[in-house]
C-alpha positions, 0 to 999 in steps of 0.5 A: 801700256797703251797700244793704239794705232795712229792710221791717219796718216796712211787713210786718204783724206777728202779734197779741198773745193771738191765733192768728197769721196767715200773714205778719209782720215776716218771716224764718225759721229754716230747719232750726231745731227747737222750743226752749222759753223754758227753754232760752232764757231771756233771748229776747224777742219786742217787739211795737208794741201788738198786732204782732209786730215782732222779736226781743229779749235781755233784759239785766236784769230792767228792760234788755234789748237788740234792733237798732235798726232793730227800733225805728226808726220805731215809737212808744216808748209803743206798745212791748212786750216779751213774756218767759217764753213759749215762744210768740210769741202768748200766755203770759209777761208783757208789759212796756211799754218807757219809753224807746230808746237807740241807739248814738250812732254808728247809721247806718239805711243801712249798719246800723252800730251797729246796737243799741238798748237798751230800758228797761222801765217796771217789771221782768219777774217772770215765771218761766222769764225770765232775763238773758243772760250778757254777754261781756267787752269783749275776747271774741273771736268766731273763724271756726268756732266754732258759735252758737246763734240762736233767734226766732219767724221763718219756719221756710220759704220757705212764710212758716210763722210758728210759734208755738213758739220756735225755734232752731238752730245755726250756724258763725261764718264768717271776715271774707273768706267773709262780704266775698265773699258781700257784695260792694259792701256795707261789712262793718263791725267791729261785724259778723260773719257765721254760716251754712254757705255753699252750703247753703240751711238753717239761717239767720235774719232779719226776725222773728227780727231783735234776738235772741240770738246765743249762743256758749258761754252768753254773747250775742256777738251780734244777728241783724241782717240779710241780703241774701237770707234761706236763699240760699245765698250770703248768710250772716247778719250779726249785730251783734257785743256784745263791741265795745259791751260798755263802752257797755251798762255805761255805759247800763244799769249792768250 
């Protein structure tokens, strides 16, 4: 039975407008790169008034996508989404979301389900913003096949928060690599794995929860969570899009 912990919500976030200090929600991308948002388009940071808290997709210029535990627990009326900004702290535009809608089938404690929709009052307008491209409800994701994940987490076990935007790469690992590396915990069908096992580099998680995994120019997945972010037995979990693609649709209309 899975026993992670969610501490987001009790790890101070970064400030809106404001250089960063040196802690917030947490995570990392290790062995990431600066990116920019024109790479990324479709990345978001969401904040709870002036914290940083996770990582975000936008869907549609008025819908975007993040995990549910990013949300849980906050306040809808103190949410923002940042979009078009390469930086975490400043640039873009800043949406105040209207409303949350989790998956109906969400459980906090094995993190199952583990999506929330987000809906904006009014539209993002801002330039370098676009939606993600949404796969077919019949996409497989295949052992071995490389994602791209991006977020403003960790880029160190020194708990550097960069302000620039990062991303890297990673493989897709099979079902019985990410169950060993997870014994005890329920590995579920909205879940698969990505990161090299035996290799303490490229990975991602508290900070850089609810962002994008991206195979192929199409969002497969969130990045949701780990046992041990960069460890080299534990790979990223992320929550698999394909599998919930008809309950977007059946939300958001798109």
């Amino acid at each position: 039975m899975l026993k992670v912990t969610v501490a987001v919500l009790a790890i101070l976030g970064v400030t809106l407008g404001l250089p960063q200090p040196s802690k917030s929600p947490g995570g990392r991308i290790i062995g990431g790169h600066d990116t920019t948002i024109q790479e990324h388009p479709y990345q978001l940071a969401l904040y709870f008034h002036r914290m940083f808290i996770c990582g975000a997709v936008l869907l549609r210029y008025d819908w975007a996508i993040t995990t549910a535990h990013c949300t849980e627990g906050w306040q809808v009326n103190g949410l923002i989404v940042r979009a078009g900004s390469t930086t975490v702290s400043v640039g873009g535009q800043l949406a105040n979301v209207l409303r949350v809608v989790y998956h109906e089938r969400y459980n906090r404690r094995t993190l199952d389900y583990n999506y929330a929709l987000l809906e904006f009052r009014g539209s993002i307008a801002v330039r370098n913003a676009a939606p993600a491209t949404l796969p077919a409800p019949t996409r497989g994701i295949y052992p071995g096949e490389m994602a791209t994940i991006s977020g403003w987490g960790r880029t160190s076990v020194t708990n550097y928060y960069p302000d620039v935007l990062q991303a890297t790469e990673v493989p897709i690992l099979n079902l019985l690599e990410c169950e060993l590396s997870y014994p005890g915990y329920d590995i579920t069908e909205t879940m698969f794995c990505g990161g090299v096992l035996g290799y303490t580099g490229k990975d991602a998680s508290h900070g850089d929860r609810g962002g994008p995994v991206i195979i192929d120019g199409e969002l497969v997945g969130l990045i949701s969570f780990a046992i041990s972010h960069g460890a080299p037995e534990t790979p990223d979990v992320y929550a698999n899009i394909p599998i919930v693609r008809n309950w977007i649709q059946s939300i958001t209309g798109i």
